[in-house]
DRENTORKOL-3810 file (N, C-alpha, C; in nm, 4 decimals):
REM DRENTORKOL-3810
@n.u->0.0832; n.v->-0.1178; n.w->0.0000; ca.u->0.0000; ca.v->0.0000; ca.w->0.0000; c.u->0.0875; c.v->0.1238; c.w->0.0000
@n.u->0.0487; n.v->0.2487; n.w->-0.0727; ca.u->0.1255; ca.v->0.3686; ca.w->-0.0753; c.u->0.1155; c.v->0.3830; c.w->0.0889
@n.u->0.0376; n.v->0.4203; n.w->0.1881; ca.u->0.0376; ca.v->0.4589; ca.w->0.2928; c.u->0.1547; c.v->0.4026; c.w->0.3697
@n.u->0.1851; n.v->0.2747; n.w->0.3692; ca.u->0.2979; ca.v->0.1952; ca.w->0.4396; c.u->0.3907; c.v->0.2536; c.w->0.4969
@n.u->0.4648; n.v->0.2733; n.w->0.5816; ca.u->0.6180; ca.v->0.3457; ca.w->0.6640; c.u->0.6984; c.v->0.2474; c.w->0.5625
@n.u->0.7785; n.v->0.3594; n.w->0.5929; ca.u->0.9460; ca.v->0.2391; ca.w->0.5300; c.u->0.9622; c.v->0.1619; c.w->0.6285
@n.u->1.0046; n.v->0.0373; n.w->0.6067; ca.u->1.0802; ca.v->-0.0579; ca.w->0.6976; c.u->1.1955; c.v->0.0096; c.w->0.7357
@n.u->1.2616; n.v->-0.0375; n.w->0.9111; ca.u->1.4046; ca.v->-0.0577; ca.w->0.9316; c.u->1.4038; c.v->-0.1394; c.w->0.9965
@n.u->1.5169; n.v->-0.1451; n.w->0.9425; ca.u->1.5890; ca.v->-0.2963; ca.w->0.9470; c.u->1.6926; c.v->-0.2538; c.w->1.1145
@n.u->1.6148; n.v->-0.4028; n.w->1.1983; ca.u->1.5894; ca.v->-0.3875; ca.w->1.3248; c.u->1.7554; c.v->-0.4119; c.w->1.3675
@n.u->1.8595; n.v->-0.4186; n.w->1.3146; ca.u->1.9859; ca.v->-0.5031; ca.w->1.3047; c.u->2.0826; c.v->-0.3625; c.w->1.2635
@n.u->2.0204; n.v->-0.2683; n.w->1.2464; ca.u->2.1134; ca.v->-0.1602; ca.w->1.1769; c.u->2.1680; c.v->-0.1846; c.w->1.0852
@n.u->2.2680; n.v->-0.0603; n.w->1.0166; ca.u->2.3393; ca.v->-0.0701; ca.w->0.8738; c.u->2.4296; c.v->-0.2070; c.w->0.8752
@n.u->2.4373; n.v->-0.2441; n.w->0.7644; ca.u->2.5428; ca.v->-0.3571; ca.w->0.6900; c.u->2.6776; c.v->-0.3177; c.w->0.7570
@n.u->2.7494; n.v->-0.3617; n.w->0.8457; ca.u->2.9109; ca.v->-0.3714; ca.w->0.8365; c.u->2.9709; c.v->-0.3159; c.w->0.7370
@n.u->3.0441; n.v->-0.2770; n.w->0.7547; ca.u->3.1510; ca.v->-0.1720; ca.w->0.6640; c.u->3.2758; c.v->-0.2815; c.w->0.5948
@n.u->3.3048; n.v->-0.4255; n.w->0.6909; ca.u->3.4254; ca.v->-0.5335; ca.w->0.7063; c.u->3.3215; c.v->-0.6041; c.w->0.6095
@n.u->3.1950; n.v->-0.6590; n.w->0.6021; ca.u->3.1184; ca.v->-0.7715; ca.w->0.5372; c.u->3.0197; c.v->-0.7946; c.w->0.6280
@n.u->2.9233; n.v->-0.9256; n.w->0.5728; ca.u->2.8102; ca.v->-0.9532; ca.w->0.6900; c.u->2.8843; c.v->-1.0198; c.w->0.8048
@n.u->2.8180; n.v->-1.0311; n.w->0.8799; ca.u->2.8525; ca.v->-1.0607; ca.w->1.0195; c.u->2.7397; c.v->-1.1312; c.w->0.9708
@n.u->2.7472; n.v->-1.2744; n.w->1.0593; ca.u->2.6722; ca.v->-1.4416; ca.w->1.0427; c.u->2.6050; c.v->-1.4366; c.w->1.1759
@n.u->2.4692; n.v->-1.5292; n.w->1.1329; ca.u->2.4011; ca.v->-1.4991; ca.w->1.1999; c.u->2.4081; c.v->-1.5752; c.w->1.3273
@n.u->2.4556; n.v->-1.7046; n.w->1.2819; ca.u->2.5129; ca.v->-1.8643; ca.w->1.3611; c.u->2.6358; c.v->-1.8028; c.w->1.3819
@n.u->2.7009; n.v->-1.8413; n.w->1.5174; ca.u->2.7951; ca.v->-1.7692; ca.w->1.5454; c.u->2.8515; c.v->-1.9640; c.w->1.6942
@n.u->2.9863; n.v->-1.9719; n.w->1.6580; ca.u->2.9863; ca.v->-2.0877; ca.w->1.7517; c.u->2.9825; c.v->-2.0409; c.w->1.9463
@n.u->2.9706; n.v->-1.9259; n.w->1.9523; ca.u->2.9334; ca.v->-1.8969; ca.w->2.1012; c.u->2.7788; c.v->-1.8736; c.w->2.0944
@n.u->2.7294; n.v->-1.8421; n.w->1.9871; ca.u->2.5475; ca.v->-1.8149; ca.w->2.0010; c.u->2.4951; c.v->-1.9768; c.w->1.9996
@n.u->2.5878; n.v->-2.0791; n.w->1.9413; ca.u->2.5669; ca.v->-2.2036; ca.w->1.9967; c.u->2.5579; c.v->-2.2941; c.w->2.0812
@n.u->2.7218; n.v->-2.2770; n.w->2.1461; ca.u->2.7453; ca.v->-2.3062; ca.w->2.3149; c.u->2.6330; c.v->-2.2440; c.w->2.3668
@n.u->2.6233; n.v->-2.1352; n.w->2.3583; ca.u->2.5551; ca.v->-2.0693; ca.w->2.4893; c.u->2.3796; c.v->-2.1789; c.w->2.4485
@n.u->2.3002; n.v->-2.1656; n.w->2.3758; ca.u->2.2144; ca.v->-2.2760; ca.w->2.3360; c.u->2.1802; c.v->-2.4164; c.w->2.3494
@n.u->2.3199; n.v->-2.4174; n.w->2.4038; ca.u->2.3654; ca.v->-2.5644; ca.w->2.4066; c.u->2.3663; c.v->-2.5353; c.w->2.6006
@n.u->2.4299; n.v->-2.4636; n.w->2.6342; ca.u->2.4515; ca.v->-2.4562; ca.w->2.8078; c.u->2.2745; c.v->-2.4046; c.w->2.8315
@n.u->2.2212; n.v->-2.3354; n.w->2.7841; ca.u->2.0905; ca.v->-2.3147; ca.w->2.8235; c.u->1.9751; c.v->-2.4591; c.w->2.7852
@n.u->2.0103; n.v->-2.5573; n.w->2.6972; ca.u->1.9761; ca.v->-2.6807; ca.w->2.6750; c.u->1.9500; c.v->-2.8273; c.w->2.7727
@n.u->2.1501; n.v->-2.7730; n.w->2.8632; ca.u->2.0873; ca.v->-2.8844; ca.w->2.9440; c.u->2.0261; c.v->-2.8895; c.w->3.0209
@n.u->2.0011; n.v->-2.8145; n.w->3.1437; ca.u->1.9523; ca.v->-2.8416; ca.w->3.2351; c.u->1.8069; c.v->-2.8836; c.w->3.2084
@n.u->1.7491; n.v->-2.8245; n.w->3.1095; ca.u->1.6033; ca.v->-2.8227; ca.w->3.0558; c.u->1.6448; c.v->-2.9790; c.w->3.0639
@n.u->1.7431; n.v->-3.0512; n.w->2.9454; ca.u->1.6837; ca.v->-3.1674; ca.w->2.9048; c.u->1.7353; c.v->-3.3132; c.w->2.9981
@n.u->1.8038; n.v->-3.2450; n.w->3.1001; ca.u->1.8455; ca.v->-3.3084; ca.w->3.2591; c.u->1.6983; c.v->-3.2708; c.w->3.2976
@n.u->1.5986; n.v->-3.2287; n.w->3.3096; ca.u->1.4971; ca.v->-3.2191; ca.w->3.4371; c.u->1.3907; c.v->-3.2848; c.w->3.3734
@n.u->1.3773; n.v->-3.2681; n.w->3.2001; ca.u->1.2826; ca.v->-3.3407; ca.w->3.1230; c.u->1.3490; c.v->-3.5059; c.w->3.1409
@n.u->1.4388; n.v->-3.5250; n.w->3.1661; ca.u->1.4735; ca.v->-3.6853; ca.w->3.1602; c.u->1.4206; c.v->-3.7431; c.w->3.2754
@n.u->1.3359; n.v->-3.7512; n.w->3.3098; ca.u->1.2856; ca.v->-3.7760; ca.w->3.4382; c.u->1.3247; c.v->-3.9588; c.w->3.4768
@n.u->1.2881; n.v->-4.0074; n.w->3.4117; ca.u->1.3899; ca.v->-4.1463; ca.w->3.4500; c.u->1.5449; c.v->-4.1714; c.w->3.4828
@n.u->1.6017; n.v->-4.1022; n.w->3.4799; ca.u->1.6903; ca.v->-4.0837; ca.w->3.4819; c.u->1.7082; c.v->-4.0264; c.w->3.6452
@n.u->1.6232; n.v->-3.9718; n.w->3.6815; ca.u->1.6481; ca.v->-3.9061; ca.w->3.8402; c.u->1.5016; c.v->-4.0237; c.w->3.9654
@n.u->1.4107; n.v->-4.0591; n.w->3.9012; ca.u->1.3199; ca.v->-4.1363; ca.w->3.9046; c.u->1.3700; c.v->-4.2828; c.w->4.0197
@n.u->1.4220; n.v->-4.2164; n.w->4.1197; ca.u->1.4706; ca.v->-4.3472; ca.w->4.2292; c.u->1.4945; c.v->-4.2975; c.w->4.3386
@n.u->1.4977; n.v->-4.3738; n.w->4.4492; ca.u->1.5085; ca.v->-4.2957; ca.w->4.5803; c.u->1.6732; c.v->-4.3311; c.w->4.6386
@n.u->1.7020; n.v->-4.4155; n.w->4.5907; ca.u->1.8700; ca.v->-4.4263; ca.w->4.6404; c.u->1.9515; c.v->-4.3681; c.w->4.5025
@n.u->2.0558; n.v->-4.3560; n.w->4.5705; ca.u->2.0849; ca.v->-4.3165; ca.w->4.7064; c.u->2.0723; c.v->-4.2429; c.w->4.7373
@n.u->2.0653; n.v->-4.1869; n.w->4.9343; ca.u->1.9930; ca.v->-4.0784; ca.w->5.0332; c.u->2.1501; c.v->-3.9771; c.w->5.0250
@n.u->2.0489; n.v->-3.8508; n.w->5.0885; ca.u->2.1704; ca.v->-3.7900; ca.w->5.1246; c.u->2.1144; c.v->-3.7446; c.w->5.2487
@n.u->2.1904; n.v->-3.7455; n.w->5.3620; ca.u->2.0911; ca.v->-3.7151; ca.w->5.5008; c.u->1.9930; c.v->-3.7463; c.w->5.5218
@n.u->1.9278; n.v->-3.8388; n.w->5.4732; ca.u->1.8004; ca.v->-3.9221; ca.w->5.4833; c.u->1.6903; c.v->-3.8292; c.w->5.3766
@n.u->1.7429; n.v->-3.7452; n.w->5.2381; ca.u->1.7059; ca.v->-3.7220; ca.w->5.1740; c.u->1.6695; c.v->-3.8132; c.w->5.0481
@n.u->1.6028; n.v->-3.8787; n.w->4.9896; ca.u->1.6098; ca.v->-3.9353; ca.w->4.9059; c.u->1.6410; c.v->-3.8534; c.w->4.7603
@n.u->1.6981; n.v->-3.9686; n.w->4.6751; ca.u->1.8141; ca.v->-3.8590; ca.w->4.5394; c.u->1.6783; c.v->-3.8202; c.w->4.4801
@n.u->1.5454; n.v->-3.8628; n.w->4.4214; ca.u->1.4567; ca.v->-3.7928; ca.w->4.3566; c.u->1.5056; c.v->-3.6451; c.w->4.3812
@n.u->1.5262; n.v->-3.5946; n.w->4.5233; ca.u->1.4432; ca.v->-3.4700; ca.w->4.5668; c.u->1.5906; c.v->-3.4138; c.w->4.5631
@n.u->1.6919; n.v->-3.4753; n.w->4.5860; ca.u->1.8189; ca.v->-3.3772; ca.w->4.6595; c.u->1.9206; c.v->-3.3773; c.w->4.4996
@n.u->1.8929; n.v->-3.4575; n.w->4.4026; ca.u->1.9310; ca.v->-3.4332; ca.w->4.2352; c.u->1.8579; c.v->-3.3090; c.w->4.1689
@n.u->1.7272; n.v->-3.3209; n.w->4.2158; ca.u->1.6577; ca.v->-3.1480; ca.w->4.1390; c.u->1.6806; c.v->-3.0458; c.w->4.1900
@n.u->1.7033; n.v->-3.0923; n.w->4.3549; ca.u->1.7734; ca.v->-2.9307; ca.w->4.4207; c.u->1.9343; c.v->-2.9023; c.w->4.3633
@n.u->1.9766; n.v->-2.9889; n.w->4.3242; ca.u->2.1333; ca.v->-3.0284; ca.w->4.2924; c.u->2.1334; c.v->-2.9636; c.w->4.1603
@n.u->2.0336; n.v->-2.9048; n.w->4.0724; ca.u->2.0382; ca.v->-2.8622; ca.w->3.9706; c.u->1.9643; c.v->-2.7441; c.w->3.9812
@n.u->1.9248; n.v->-2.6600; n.w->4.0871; ca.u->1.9091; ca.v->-2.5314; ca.w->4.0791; c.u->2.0312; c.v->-2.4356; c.w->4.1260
@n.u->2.1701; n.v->-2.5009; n.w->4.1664; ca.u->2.2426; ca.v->-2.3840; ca.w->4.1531; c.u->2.3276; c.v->-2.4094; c.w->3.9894
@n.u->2.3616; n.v->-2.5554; n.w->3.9670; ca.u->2.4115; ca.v->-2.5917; ca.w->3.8477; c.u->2.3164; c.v->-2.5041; c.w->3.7150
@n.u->2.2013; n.v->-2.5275; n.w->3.7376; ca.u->2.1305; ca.v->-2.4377; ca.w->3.6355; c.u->2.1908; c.v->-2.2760; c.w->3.5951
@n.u->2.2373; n.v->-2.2364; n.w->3.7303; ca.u->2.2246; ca.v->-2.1038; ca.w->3.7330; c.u->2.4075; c.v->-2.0684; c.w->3.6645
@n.u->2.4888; n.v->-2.1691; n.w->3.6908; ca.u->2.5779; ca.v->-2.1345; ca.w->3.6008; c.u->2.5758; c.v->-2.2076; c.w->3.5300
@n.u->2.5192; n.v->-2.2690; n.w->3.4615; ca.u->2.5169; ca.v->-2.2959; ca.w->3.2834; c.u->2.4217; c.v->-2.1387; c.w->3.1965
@n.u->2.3175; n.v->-2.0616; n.w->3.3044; ca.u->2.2382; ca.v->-1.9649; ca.w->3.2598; c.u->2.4162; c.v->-1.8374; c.w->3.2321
@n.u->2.4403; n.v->-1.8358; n.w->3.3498; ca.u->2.5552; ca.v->-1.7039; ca.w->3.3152; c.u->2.6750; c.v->-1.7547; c.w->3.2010
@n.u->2.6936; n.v->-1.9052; n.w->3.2030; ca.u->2.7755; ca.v->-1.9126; ca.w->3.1316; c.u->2.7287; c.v->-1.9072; c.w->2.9727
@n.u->2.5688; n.v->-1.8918; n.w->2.9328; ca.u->2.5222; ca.v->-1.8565; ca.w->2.8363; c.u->2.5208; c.v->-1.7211; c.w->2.7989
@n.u->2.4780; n.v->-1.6661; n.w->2.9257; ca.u->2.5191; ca.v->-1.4810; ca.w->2.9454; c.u->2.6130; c.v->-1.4330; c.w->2.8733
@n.u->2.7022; n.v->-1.4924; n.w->2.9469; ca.u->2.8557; ca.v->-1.4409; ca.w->2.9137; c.u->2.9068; c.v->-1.4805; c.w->2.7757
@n.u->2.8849; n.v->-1.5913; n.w->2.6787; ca.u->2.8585; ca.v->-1.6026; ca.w->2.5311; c.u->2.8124; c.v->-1.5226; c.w->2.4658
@n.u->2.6694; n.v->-1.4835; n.w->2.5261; ca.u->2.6351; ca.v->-1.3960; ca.w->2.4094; c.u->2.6776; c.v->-1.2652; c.w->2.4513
@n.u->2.6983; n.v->-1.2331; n.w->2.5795; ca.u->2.7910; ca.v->-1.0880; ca.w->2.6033; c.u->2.9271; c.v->-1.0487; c.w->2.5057
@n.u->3.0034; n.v->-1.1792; n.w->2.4889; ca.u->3.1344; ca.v->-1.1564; ca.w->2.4062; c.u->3.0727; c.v->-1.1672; c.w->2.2393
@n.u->2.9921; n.v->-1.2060; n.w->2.1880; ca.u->2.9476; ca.v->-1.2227; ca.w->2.0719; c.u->2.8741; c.v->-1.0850; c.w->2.0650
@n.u->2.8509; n.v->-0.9856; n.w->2.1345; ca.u->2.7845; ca.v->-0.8958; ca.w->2.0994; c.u->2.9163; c.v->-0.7956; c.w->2.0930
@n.u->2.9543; n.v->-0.8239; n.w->2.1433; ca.u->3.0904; ca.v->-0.7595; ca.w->2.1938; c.u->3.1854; c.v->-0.7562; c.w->2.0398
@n.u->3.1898; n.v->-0.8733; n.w->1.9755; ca.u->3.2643; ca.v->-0.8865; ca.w->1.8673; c.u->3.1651; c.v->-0.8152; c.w->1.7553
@n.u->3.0094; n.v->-0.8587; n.w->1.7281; ca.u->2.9741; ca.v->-0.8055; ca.w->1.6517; c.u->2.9706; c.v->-0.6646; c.w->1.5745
@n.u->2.9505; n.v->-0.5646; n.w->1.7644; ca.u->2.9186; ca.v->-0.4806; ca.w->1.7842; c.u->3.1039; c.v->-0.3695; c.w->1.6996
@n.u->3.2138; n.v->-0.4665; n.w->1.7442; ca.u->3.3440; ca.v->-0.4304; ca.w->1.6784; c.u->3.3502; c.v->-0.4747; c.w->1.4856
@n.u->3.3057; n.v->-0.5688; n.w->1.4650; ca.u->3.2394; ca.v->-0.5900; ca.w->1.3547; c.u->3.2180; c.v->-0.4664; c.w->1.2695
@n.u->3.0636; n.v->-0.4355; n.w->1.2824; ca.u->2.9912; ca.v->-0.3385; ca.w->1.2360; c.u->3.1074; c.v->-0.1932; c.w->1.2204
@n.u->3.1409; n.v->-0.1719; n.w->1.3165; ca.u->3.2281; ca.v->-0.0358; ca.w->1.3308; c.u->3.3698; c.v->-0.0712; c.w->1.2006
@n.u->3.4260; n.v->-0.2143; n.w->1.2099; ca.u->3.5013; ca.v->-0.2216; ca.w->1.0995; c.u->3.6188; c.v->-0.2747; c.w->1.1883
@n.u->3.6199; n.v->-0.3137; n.w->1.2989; ca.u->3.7407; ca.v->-0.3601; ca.w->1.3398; c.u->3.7458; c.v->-0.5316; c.w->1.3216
@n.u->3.8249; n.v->-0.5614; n.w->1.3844; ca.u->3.8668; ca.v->-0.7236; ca.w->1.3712; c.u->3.7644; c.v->-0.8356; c.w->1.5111
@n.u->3.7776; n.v->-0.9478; n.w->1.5056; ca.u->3.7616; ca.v->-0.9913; ca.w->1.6074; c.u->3.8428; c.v->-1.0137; c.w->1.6891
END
């Protein structure tokens, strides 16, 4: 339609060096560290037994607590991936190196 706005393009101007890719192997890791814990808590057979105890805890209960601090650094260590990948991009765009 004539009425339409121009598009922008939500990514800003083209790099000055070339494109910058969209798959990047830290936008992976980090995908991959935000992956497991999900597919550690979906495996539920896998945790699905009561031995062995820990303090008269049975492992069902003291393996899922065992993965809420583990969760939390596989989450920063995803952080911190895409922090340095923005970091490079962001040098990218301007025209420097990685």
């Amino acid at each position: 339609m004539p009425s339409d706005p121009p598009t922008v393009d939500a990514a800003g101007p083209e790099p000055a060096g070339g494109t910058v890719p969209a798959v990047t192997p830290e936008r992976v890791l980090a995908g991959l560290a935000l992956l497991v814990p999900i597919v550690a808590m979906l495996w539920v057979s896998s945790y699905d037994k009561t031995e062995p105890d820990l303090a008269g805890t049975p492992f069902f209960y003291w393996y899922q607590l065992l993965w809420v601090p583990v969760s939390a650094v596989f989450t920063v260590t995803a952080y911190l991936l895409i922090d340095r990948d923005e970091k490079a991009r962001k040098a990218a765009r301007k025209g420097g190196a990685r």
